[in-house]
PyMOL CGO cylinders between C-alpha atoms (Angstrom):
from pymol import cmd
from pymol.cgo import CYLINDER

trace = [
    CYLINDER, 11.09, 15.06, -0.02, 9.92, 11.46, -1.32, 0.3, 1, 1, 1, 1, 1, 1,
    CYLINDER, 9.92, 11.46, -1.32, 8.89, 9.09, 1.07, 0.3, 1, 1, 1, 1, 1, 1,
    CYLINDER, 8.89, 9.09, 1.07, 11.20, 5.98, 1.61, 0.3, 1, 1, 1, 1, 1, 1,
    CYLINDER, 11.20, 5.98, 1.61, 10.16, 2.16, 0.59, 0.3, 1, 1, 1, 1, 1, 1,
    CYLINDER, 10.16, 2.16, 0.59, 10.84, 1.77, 4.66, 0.3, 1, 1, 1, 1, 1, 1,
    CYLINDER, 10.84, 1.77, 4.66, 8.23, 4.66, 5.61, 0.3, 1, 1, 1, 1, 1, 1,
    CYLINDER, 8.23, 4.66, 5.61, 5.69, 3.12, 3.10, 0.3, 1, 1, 1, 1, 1, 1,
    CYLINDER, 5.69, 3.12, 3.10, 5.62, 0.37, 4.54, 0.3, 1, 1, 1, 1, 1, 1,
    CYLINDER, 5.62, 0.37, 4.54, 5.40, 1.48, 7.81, 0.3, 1, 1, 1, 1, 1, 1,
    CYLINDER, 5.40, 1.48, 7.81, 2.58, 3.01, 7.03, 0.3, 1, 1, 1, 1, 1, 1,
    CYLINDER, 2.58, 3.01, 7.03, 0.94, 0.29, 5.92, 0.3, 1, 1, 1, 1, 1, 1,
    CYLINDER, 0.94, 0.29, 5.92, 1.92, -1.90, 8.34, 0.3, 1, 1, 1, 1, 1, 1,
    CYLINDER, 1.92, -1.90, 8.34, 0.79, 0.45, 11.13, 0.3, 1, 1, 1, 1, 1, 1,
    CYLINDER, 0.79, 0.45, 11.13, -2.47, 0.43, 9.45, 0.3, 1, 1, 1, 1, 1, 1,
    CYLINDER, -2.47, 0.43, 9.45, -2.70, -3.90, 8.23, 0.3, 1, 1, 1, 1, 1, 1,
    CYLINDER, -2.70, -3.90, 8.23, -1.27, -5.30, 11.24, 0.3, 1, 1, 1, 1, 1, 1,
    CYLINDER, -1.27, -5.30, 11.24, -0.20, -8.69, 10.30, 0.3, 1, 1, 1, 1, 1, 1,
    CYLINDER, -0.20, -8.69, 10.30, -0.60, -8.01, 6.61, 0.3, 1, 1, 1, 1, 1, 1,
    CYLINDER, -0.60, -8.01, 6.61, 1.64, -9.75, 4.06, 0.3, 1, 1, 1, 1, 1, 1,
    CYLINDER, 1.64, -9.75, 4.06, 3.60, -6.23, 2.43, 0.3, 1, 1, 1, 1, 1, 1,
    CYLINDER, 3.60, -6.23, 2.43, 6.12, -6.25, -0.62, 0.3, 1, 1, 1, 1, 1, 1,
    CYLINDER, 6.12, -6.25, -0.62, 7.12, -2.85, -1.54, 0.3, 1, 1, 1, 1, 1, 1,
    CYLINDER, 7.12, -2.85, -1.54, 8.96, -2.57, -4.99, 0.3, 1, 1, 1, 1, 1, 1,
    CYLINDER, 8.96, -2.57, -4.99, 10.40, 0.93, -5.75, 0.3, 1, 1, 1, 1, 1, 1,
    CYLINDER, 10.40, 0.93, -5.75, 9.31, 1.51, -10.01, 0.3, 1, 1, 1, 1, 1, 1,
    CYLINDER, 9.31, 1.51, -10.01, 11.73, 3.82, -10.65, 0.3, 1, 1, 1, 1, 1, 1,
    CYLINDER, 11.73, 3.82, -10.65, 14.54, 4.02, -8.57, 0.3, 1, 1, 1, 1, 1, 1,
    CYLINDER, 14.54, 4.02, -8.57, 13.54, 8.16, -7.35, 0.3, 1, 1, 1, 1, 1, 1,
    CYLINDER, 13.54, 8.16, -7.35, 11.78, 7.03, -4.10, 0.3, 1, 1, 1, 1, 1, 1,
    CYLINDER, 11.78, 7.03, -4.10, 8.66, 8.46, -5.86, 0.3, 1, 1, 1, 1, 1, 1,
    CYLINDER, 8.66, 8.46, -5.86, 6.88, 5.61, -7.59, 0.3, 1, 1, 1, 1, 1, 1,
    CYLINDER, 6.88, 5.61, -7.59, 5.92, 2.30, -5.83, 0.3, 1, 1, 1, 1, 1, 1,
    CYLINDER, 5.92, 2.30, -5.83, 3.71, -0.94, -6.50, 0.3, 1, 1, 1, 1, 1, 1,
    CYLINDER, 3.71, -0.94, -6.50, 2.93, -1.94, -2.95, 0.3, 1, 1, 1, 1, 1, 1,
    CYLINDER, 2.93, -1.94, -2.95, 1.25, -5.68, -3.11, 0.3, 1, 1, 1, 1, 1, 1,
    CYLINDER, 1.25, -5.68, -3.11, -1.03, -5.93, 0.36, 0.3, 1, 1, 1, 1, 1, 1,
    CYLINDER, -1.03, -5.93, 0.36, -2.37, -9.21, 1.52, 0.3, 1, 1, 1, 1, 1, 1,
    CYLINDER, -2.37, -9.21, 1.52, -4.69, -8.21, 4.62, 0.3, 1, 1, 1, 1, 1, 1,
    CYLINDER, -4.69, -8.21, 4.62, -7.41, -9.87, 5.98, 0.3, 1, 1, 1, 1, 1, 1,
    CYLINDER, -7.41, -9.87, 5.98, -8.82, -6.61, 6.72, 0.3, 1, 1, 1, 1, 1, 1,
    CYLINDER, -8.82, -6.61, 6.72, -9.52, -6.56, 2.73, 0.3, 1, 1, 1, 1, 1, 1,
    CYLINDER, -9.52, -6.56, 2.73, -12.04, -9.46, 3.40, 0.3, 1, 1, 1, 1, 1, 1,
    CYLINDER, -12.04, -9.46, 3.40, -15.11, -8.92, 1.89, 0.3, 1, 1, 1, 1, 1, 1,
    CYLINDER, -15.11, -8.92, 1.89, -14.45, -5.78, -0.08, 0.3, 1, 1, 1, 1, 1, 1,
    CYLINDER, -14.45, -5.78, -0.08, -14.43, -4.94, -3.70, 0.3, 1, 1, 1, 1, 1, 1,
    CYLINDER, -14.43, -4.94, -3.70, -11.00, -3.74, -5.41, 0.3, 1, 1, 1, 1, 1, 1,
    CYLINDER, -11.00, -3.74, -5.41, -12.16, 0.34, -4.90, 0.3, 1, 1, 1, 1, 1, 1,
    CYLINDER, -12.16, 0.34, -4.90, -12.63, -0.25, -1.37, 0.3, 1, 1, 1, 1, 1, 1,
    CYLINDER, -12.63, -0.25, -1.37, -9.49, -1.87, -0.49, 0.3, 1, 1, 1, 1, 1, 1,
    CYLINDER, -9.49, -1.87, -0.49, -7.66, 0.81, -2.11, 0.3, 1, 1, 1, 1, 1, 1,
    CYLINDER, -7.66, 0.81, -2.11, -9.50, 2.98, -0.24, 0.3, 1, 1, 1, 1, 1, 1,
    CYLINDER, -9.50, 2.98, -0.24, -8.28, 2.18, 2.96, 0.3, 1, 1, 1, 1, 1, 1,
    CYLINDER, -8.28, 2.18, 2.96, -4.71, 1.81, 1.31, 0.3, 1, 1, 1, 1, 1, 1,
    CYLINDER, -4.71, 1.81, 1.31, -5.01, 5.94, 0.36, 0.3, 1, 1, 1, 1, 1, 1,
    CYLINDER, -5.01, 5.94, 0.36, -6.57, 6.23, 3.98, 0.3, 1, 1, 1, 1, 1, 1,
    CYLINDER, -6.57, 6.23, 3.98, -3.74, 4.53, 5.58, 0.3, 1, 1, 1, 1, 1, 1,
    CYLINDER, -3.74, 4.53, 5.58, -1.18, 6.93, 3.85, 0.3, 1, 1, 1, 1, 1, 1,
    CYLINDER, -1.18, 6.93, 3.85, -2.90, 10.08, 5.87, 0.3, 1, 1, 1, 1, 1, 1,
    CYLINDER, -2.90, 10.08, 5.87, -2.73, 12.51, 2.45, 0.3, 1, 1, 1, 1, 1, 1,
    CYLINDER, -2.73, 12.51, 2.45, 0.71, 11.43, 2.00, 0.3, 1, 1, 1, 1, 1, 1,
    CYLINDER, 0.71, 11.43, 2.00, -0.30, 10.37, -1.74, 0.3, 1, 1, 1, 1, 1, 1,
    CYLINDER, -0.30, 10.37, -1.74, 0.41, 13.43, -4.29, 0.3, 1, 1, 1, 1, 1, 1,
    CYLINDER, 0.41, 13.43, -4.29, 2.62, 14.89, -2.29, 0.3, 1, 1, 1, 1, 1, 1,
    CYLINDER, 2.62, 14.89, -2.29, 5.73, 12.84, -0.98, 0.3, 1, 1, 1, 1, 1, 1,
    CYLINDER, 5.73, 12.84, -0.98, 4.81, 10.01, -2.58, 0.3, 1, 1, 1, 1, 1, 1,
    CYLINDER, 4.81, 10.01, -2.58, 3.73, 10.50, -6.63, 0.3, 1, 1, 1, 1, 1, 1,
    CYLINDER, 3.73, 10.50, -6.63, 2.41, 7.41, -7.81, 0.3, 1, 1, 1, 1, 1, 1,
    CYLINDER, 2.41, 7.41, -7.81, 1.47, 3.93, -5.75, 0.3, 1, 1, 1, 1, 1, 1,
    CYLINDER, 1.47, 3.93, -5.75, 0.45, 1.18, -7.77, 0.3, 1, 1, 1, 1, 1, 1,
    CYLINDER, 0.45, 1.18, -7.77, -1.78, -1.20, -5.75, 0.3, 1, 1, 1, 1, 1, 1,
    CYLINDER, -1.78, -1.20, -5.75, -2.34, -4.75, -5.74, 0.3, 1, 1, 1, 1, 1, 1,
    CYLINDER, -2.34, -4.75, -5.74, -4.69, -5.53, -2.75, 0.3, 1, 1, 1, 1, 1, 1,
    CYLINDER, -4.69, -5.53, -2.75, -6.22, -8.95, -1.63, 0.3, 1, 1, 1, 1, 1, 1,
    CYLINDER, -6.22, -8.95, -1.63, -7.16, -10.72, 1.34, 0.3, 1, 1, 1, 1, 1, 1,
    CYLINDER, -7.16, -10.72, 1.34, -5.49, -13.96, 2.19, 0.3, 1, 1, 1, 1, 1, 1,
    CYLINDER, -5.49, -13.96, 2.19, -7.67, -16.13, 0.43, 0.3, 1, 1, 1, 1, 1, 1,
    CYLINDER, -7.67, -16.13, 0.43, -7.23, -14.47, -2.89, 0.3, 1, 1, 1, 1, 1, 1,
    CYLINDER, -7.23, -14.47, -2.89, -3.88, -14.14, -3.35, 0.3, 1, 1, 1, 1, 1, 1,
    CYLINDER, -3.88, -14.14, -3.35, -2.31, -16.24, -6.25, 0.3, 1, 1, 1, 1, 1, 1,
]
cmd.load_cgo(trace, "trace")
């Protein structure tokens, strides 16, 4: 079963408390995503890393309910 926009981003907001999340469903199946994350926990890290914890966050959900997640990650000072 896909996983919901809502569920996504409870996910992530679970794991970036305070974060700024937009969650835009690609394809209209529930099953492809660009989630844009604005977390200070991103601070300091390069690109891999904060997608790291992104994949982390999602506790193996990725490849299974949810097929494709395209990132954009920054902390608060970098976002445009």
């Amino acid at each position: 079963m896909p996983m919901s926009a809502d569920d996504l981003r409870d996910h992530l907001t679970e794991a970036f408390p305070g974060a700024d999340i937009a969650i835009e469903d690609l394809a209209g199946d529930g099953d492809h995503y660009r989630a844009r994350i604005v977390a200070e926990a991103f601070r300091g890290l390069n690109r891999v890393r904060q997608h790291q914890l992104v994949y982390a966050a999602l506790k193996g959900k990725m490849g299974g309910e949810l097929h494709a997640l395209a990132l954009e990650t920054s902390a608060p000072a970098e976002a445009g």
